[in-house]
C-alpha positions as a Markdown table, in Angstrom:
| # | Residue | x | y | z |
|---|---|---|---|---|
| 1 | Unk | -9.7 | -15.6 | -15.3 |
| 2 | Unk | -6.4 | -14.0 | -14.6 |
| 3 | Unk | -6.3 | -11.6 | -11.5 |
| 4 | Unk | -3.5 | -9.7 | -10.0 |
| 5 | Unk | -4.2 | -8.4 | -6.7 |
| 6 | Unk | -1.8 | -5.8 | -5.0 |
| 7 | Unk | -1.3 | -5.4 | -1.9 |
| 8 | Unk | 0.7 | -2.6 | 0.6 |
| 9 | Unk | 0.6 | -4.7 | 3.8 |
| 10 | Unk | 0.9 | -8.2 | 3.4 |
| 11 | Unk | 2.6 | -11.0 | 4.9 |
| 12 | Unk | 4.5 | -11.6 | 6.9 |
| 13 | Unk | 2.4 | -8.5 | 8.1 |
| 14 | Unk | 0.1 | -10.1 | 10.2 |
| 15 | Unk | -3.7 | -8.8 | 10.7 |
| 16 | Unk | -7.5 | -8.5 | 9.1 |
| 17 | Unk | -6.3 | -6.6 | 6.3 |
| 18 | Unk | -3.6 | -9.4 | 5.2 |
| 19 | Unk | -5.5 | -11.8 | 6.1 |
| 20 | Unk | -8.5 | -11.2 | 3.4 |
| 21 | Unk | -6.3 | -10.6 | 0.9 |
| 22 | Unk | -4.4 | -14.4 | 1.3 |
| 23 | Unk | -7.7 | -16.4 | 1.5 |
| 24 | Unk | -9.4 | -14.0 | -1.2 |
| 25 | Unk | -6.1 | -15.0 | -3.5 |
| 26 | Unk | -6.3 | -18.9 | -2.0 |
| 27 | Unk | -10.3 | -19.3 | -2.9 |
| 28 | Unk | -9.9 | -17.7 | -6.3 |
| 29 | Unk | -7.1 | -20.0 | -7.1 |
| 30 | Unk | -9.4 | -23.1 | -5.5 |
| 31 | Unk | -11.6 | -22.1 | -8.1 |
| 32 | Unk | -9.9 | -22.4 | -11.0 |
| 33 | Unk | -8.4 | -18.7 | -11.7 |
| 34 | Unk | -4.9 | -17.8 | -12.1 |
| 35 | Unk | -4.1 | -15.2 | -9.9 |
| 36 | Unk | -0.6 | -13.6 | -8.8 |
| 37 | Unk | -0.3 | -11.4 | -5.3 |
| 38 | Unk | 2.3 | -7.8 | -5.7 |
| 39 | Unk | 2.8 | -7.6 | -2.1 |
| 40 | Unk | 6.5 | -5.1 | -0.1 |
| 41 | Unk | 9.5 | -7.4 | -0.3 |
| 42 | Unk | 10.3 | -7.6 | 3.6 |
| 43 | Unk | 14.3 | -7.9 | 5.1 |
| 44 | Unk | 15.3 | -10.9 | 6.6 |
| 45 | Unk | 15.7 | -9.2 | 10.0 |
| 46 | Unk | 11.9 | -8.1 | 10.1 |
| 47 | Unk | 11.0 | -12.0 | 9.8 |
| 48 | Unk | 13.2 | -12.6 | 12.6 |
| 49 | Unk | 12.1 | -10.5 | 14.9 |
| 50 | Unk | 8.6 | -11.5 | 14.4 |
| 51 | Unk | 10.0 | -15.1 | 14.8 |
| 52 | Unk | 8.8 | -15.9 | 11.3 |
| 53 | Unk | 10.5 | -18.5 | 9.1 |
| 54 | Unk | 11.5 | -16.4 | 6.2 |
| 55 | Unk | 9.4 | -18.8 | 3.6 |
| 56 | Unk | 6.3 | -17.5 | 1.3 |
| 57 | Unk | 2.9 | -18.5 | 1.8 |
| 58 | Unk | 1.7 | -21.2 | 0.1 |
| 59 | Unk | -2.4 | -20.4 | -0.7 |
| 60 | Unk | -2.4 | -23.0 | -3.9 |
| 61 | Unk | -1.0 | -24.3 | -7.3 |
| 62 | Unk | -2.2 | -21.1 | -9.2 |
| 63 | Unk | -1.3 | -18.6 | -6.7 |
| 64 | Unk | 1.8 | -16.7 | -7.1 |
| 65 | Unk | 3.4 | -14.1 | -5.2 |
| 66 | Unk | 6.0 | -11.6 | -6.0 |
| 67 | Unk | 7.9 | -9.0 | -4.0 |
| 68 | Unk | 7.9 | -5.1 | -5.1 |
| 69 | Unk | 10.9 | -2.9 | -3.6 |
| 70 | Unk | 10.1 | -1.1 | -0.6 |
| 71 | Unk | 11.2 | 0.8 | 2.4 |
| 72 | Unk | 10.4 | 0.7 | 5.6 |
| 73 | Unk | 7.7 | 3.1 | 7.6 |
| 74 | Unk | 8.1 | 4.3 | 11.0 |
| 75 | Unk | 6.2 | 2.3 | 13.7 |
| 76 | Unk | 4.7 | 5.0 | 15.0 |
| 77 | Unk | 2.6 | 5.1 | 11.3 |
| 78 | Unk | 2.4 | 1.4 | 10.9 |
| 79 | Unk | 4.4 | -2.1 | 10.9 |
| 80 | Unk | 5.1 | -2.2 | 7.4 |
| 81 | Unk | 6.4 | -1.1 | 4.1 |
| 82 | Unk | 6.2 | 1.1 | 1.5 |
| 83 | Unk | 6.2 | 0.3 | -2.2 |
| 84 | Unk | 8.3 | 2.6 | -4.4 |
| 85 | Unk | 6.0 | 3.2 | -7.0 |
| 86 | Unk | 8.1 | 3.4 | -10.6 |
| 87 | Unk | 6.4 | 1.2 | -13.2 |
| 88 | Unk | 7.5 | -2.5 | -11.8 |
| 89 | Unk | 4.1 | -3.7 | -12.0 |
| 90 | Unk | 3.7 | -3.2 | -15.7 |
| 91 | Unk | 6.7 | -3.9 | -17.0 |
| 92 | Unk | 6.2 | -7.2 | -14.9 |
| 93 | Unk | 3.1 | -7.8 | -15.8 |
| 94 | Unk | 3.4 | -6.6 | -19.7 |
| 95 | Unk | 4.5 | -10.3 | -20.4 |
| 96 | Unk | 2.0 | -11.9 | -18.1 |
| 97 | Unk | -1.2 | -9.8 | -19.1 |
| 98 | Unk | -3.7 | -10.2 | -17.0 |
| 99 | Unk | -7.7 | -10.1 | -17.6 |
| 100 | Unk | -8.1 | -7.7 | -14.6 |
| 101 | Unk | -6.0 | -5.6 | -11.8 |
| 102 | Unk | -7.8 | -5.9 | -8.2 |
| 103 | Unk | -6.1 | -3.5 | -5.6 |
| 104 | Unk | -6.6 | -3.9 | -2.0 |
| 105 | Unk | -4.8 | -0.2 | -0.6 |
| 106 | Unk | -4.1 | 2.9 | -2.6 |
| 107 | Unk | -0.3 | 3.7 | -1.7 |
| 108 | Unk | 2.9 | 2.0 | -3.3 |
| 109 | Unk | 1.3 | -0.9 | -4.6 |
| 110 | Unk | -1.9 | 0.6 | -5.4 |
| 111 | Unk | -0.2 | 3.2 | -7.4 |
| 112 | Unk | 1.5 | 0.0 | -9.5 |
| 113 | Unk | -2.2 | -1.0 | -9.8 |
| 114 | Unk | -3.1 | 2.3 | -11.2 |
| 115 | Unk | -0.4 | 2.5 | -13.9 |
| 116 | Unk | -0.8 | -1.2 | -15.0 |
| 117 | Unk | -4.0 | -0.8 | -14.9 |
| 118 | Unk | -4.1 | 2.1 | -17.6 |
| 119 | Unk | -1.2 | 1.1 | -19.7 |
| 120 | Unk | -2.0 | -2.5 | -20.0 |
| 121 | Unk | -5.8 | -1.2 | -20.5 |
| 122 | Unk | -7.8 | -3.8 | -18.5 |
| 123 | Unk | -10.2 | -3.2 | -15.3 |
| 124 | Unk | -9.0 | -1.7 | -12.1 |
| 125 | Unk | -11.3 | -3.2 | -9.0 |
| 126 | Unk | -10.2 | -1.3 | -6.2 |
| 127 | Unk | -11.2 | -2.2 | -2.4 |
| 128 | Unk | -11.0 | 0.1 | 0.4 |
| 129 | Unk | -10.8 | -1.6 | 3.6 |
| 130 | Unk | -10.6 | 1.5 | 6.0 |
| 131 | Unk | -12.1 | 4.9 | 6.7 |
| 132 | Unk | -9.0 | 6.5 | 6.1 |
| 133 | Unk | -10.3 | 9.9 | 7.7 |
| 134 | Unk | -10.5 | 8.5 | 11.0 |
| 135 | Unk | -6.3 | 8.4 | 10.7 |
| 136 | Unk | -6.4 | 11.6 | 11.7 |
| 137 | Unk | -5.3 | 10.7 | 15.2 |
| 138 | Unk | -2.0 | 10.2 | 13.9 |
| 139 | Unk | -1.7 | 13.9 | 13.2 |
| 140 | Unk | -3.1 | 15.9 | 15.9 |
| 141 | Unk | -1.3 | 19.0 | 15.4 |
| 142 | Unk | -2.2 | 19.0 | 11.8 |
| 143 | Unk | -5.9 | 17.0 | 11.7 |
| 144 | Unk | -7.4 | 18.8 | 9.0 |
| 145 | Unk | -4.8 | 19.2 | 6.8 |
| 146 | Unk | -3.9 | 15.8 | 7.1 |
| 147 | Unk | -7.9 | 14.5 | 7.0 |
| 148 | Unk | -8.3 | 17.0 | 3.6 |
| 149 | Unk | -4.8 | 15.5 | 1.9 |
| 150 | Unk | -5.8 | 11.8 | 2.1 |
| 151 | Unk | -9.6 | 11.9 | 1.6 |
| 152 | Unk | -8.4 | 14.0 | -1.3 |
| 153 | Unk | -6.1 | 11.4 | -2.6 |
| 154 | Unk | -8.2 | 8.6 | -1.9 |
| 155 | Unk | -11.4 | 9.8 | -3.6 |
| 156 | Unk | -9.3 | 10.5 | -7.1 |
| 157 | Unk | -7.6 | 7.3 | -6.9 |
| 158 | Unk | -10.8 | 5.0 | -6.2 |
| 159 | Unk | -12.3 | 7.5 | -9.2 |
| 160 | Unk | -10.1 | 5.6 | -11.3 |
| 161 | Unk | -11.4 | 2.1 | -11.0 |
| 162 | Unk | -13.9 | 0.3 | -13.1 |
| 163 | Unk | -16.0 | -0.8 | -9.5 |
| 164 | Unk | -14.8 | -0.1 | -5.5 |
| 165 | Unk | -16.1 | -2.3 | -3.2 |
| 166 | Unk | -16.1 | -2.0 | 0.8 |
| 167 | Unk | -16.8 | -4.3 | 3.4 |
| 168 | Unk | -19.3 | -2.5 | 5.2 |
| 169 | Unk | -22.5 | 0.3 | 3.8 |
| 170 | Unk | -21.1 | 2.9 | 6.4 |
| 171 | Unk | -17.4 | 2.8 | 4.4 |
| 172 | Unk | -19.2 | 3.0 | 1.1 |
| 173 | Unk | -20.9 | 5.7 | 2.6 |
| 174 | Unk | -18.1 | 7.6 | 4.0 |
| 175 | Unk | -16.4 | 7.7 | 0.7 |
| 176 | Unk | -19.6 | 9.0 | -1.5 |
| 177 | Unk | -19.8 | 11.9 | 1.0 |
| 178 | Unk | -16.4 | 12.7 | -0.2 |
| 179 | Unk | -17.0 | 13.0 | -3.8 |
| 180 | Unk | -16.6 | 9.1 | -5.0 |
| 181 | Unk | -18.6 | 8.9 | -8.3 |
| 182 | Unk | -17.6 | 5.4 | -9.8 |
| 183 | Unk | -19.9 | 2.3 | -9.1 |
| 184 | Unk | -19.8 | 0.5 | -5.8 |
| 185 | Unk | -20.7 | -2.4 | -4.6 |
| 186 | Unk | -20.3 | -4.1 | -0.6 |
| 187 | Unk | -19.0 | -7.4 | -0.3 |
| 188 | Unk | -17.7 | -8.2 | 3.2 |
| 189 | Unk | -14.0 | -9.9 | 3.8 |
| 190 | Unk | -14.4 | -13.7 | 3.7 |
| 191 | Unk | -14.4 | -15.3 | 7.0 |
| 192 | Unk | -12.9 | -18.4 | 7.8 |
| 193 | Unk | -15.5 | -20.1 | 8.9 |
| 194 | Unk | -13.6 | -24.0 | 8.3 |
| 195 | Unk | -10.5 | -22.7 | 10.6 |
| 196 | Unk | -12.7 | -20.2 | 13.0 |
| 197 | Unk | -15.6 | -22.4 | 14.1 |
| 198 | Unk | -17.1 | -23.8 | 17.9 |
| 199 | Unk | -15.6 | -26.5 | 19.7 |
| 200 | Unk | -17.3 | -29.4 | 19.0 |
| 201 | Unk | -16.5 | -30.3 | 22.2 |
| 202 | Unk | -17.1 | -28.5 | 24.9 |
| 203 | Unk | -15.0 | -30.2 | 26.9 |
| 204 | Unk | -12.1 | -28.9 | 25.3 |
| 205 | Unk | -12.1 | -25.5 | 26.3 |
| 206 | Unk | -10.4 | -25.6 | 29.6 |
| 207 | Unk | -7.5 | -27.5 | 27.5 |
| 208 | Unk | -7.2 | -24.3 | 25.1 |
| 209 | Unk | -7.1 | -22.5 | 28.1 |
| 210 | Unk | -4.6 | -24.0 | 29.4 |
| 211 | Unk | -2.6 | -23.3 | 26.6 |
| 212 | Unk | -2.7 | -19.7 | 27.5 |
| 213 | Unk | -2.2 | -20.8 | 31.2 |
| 214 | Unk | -5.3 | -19.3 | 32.1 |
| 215 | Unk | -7.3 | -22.7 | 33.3 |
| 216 | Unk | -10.5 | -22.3 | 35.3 |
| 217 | Unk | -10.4 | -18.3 | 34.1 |
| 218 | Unk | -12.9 | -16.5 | 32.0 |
| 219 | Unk | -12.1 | -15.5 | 29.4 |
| 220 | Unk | -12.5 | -11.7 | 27.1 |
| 221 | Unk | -10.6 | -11.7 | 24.6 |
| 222 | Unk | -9.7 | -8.9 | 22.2 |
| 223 | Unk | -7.0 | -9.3 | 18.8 |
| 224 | Unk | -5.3 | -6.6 | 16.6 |
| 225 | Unk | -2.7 | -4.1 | 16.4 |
| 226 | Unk | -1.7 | -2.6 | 19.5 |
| 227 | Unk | -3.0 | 1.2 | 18.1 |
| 228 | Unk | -4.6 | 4.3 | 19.6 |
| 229 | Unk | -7.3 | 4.2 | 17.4 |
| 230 | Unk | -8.1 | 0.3 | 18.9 |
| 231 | Unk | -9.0 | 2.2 | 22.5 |
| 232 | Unk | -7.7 | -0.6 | 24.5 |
| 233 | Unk | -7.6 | 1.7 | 27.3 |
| 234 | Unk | -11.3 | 1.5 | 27.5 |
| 235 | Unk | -11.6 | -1.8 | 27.6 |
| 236 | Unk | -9.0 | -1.9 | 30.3 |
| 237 | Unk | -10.9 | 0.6 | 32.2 |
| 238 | Unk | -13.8 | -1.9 | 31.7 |
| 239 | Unk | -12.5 | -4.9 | 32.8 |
| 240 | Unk | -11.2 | -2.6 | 36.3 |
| 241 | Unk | -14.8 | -2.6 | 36.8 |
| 242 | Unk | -15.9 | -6.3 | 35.7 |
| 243 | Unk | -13.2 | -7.9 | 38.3 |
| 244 | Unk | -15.4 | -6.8 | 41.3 |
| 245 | Unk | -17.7 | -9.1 | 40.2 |
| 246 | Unk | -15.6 | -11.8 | 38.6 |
| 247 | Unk | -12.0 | -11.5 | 40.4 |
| 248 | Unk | -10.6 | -14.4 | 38.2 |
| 249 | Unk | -11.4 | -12.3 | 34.6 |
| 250 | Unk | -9.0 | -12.2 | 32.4 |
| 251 | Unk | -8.7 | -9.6 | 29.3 |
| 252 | Unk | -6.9 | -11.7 | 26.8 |
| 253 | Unk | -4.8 | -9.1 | 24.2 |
| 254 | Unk | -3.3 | -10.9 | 20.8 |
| 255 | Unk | -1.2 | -8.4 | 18.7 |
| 256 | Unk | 1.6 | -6.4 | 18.6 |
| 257 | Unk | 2.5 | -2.5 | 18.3 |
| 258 | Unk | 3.9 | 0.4 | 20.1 |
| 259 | Unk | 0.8 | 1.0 | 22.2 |
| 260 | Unk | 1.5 | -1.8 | 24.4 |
| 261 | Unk | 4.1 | 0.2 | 26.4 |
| 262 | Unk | 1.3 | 2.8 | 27.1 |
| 263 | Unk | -1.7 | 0.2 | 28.1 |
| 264 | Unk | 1.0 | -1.2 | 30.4 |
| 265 | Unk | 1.3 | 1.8 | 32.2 |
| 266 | Unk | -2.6 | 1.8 | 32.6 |
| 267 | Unk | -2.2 | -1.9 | 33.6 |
| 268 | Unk | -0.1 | -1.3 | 36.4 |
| 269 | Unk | -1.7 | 1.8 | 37.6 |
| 270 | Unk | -4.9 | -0.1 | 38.4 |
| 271 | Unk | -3.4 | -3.0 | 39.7 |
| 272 | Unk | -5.0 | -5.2 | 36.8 |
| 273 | Unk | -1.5 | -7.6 | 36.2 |
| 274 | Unk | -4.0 | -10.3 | 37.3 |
| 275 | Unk | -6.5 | -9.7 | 35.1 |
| 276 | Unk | -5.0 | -8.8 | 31.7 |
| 277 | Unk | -2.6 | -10.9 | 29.8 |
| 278 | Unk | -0.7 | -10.2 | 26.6 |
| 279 | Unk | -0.3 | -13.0 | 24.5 |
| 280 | Unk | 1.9 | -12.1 | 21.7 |
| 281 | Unk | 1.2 | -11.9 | 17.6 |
| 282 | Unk | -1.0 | -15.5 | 17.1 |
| 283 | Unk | -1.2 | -17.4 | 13.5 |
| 284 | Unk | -4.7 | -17.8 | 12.1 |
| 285 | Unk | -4.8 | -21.4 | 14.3 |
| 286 | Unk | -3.7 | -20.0 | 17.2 |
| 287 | Unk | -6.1 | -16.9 | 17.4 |
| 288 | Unk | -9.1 | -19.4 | 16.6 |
| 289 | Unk | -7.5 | -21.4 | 19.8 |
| 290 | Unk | -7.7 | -18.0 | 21.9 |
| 291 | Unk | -11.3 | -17.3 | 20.8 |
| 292 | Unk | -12.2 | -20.6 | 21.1 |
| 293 | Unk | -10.8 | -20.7 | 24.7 |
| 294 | Unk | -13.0 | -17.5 | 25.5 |
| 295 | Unk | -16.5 | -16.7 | 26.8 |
| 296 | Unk | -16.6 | -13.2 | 25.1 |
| 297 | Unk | -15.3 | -10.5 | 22.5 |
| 298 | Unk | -14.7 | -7.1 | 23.3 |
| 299 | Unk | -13.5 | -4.6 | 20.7 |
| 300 | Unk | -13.8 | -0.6 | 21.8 |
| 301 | Unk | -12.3 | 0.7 | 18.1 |
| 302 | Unk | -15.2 | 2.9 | 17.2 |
| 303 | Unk | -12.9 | 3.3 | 13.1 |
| 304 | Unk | -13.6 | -0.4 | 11.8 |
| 305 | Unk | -14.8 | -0.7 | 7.9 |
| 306 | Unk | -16.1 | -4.0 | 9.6 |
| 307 | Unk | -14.0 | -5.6 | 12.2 |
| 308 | Unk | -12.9 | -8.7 | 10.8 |
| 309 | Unk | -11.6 | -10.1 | 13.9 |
| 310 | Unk | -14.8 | -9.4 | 15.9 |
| 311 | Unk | -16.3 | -11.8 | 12.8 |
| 312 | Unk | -13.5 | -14.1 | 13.0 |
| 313 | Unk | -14.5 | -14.3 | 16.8 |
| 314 | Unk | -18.3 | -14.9 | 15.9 |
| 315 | Unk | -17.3 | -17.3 | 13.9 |
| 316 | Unk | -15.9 | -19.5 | 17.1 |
| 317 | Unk | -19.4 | -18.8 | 18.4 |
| 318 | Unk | -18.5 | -15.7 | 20.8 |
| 319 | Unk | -20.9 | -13.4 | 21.7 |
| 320 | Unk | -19.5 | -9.4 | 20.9 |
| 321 | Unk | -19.5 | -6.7 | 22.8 |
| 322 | Unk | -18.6 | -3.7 | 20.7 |
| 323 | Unk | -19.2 | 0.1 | 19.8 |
| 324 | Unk | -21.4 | 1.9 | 18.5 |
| 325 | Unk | -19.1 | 3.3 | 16.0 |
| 326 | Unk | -18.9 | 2.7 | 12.4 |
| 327 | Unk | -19.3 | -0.5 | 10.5 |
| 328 | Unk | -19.6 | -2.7 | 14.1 |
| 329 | Unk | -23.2 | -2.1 | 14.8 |
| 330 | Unk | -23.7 | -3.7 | 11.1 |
| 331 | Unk | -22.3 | -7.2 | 12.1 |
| 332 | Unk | -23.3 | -7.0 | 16.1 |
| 333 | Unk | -27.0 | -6.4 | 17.3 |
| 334 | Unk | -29.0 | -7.9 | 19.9 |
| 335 | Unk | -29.0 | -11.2 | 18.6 |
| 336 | Unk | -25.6 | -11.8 | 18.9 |
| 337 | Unk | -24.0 | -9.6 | 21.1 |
| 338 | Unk | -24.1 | -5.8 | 22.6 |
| 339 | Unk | -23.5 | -2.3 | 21.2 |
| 340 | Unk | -22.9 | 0.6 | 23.3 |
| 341 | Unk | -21.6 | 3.8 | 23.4 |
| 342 | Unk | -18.2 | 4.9 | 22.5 |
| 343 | Unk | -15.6 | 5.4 | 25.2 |
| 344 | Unk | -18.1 | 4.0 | 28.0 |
| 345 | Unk | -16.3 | 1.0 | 29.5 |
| 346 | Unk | -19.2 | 1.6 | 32.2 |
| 347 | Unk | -21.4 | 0.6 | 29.5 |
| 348 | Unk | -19.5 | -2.0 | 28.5 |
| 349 | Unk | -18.4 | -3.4 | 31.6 |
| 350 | Unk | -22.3 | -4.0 | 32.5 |
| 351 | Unk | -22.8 | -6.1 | 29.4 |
| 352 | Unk | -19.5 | -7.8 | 30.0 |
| 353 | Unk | -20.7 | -8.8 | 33.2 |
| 354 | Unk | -23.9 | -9.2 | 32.2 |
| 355 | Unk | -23.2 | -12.1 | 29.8 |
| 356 | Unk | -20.8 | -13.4 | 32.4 |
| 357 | Unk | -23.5 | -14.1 | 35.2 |
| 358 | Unk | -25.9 | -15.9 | 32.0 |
| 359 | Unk | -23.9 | -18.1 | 30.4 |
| 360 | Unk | -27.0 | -19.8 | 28.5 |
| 361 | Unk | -28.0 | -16.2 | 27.0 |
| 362 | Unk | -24.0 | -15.7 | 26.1 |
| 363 | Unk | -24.2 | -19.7 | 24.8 |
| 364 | Unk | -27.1 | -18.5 | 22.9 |
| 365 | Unk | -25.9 | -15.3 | 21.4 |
| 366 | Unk | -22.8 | -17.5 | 20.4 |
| 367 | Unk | -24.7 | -19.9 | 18.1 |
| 368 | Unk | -26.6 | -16.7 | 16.8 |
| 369 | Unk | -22.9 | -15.4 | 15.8 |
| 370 | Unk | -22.2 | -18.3 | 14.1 |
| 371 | Unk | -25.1 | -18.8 | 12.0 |
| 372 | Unk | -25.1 | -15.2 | 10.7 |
| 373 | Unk | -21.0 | -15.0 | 10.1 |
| 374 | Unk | -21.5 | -18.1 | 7.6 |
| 375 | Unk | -23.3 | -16.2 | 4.8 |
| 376 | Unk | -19.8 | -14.7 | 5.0 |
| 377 | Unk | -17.6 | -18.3 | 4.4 |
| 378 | Unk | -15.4 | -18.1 | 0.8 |
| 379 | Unk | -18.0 | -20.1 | -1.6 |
| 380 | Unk | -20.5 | -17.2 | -0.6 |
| 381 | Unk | -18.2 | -14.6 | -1.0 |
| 382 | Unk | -15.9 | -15.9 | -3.7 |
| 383 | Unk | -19.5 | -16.0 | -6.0 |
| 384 | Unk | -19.9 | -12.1 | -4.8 |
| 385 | Unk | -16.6 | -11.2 | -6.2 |
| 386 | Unk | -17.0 | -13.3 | -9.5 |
| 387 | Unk | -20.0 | -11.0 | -10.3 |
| 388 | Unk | -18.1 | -7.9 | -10.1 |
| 389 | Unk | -15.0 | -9.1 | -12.0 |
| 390 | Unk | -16.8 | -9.9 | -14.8 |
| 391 | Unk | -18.8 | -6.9 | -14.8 |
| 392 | Unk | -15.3 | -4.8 | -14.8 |
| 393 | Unk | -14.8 | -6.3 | -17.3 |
| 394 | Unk | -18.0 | -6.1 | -19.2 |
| 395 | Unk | -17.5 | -2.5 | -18.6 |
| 396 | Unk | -13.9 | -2.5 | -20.0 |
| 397 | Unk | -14.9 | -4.3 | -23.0 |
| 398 | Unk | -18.2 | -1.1 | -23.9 |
């Protein structure tokens, strides 16, 4: 089969989002498709100051990728780019037909989706990997104009594909409430279950630690972009409260973002320059070295469509402590971690501490993770998303 996915974030955008899309594009390719990635052409200057070498990913001998025009977006909306949307993708693509369009976002690139997609007459698969209403945040003077505009947009654009996925019941959910009338279908991200796994030995762990410098230490880790709607705050609020107990904790952030300049100022207010350590944007290895050098995950965002890092941290056998907000409480239950309330880092600073003073129940939740993140590893998933391609396609062809 021959699949174009596109993309509006993409590397060398670095997070859960980006992340999906390379490995779905590499394990499609492993199995024998054909499959080219439209992703925002990126300036020089943005790889360098991510200290990225300014070289494509290589995900396979039938995976391509090619760069649309785009301009940048302020910070303060996200790290990325935009896609000018003017017809690229089919005239591109007119000469390299493909048997079906898979978008993973709804903007630039997704609009190129669109138009290829009904010009060229093949299947659109669309994928929505957020609750886009919960963005709102971004706009407080203007919430519900802002929450009526996109929810608007985004329920006639996924109303023009063949099938929309989601990684999560409560996204598909949140999008029929809001008028979506095609057919659906959950599939969660793949998880990297052959980079993201336990140590096999244990030993090892105070050696990853001391890659982070944080030998003999406990570990909570947390990973994603430094955003409001991530409420770090509460899980700095939390670990305030776990250090009386454990004075050697450490809260472990991986990301980047304009955030960090507030949670500092929280940092330093409570006196927690001890406890919490920042350490910087981590490659898929690197971020399987943190979790794999941790004792828990803690995520507070109470927006996730799923929480792919909170999986990816399962997958290194970590217990979670998360929300109860959205998609998290469908991946994290008693078995394998701890939900509770939103915005109570009391809450979550009891189970933190908790799981810290019974390192066999933590140990045990761990293994739990593990075994119920692999139903998510790629030759599960991949299968999943062969089903619905061809039944786009079946659809197309009626």
């Amino acid at each position: 089969m021959r699949i174009a996915i596109f993309a509006d974030s993409f590397y060398p955008n670095l997070g859960g989002l980006e992340d999906s899309t390379a490995i779905l594009a590499r394990s499609l390719g492993e199995g024998g498709h054909q499959v080219s990635i439209w992703a925002p052409k990126f300036t020089r200057n943005y790889y360098r100051r991510r200290q990225l070498t300014e070289t494509e990913l290589d995900l396979g001998p039938n995976v391509r990728i090619f760069r649309l025009f785009s301009l940048p977006l302020p910070d303060w909306i996200f790290s990325a780019r935009l896609v000018v949307s003017f017809g690229a993708g089919y005239r591109l693509l007119k000469s390299d037909r493909p048997d079906l369009i898979h978008t993973q976002t709804i903007f630039g690139a997704g609009l190129e989706a669109l138009w290829a997609s009904h010009w060229l007459k093949v299947p659109l698969v669309g994928t929505n990997h957020s609750i886009t209403s919960e963005f709102g945040v971004y706009f407080p003077f203007a919430r519900k104009i802002f929450i009526r505009i996109i929810v608007g947009y985004e329920t006639w654009f996924y109303n023009h594909c063949s099938i929309v996925t989601t990684p999560s019941r409560v996204a598909t959910q949140a999008m029929q409430q809001n008028g979506l009338i095609c057919p659906t279908r959950v599939i969660s991200n793949i998880i990297d279950t052959d980079n993201f796994k336990p140590l096999a030995d244990p030993l090892a762990k105070e050696r990853l630690k001391s890659e982070f410098d944080l030998i003999g230490r406990p570990i909570i880790s947390f990973a994603g972009r430094f955003a409001i709607e991530k409420r770090v705050e509460i899980l700095l609020q939390a670990i305030n409260l776990v250090r009386q107990r454990f004075p050697q904790v450490v809260l472990a952030l991986a990301g980047s973002g304009i955030q960090r300049q507030n949670w500092q100022k929280i940092i330093d207010d409570l006196d927690l320059q001890n406890n919490v350590k920042f350490v910087g944007t981590l490659n898929k290895p690197q971020l399987a070295n943190l979790f794999q050098a941790s004792e828990i995950f803690a995520i507070a965002s109470a927006i996730e469509s799923q929480g792919m890092v909170a999986l990816q941290a399962m997958a290194c056998g970590l217990p979670v402590v998360g929300v109860n907000g959205r998609a998290i409480p469908e991946y994290v239950d008693e078995t394998n971690g701890y939900i509770v309330p939103v915005d109570d880092y009391r809450a979550m600073a009891e189970k933190l501490v908790k799981l810290l003073r019974d390192p066999e129940r933590a140990q045990e939740l761990g293994k739990n993770a593990r075994q119920k993140v692999e139903k998510y590893a790629k030759q599960n998933i991949i299968k999943e998303w062969e089903e619905v391609y061809n039944l786009a396609l079946n659809q197309n062809e009626a």
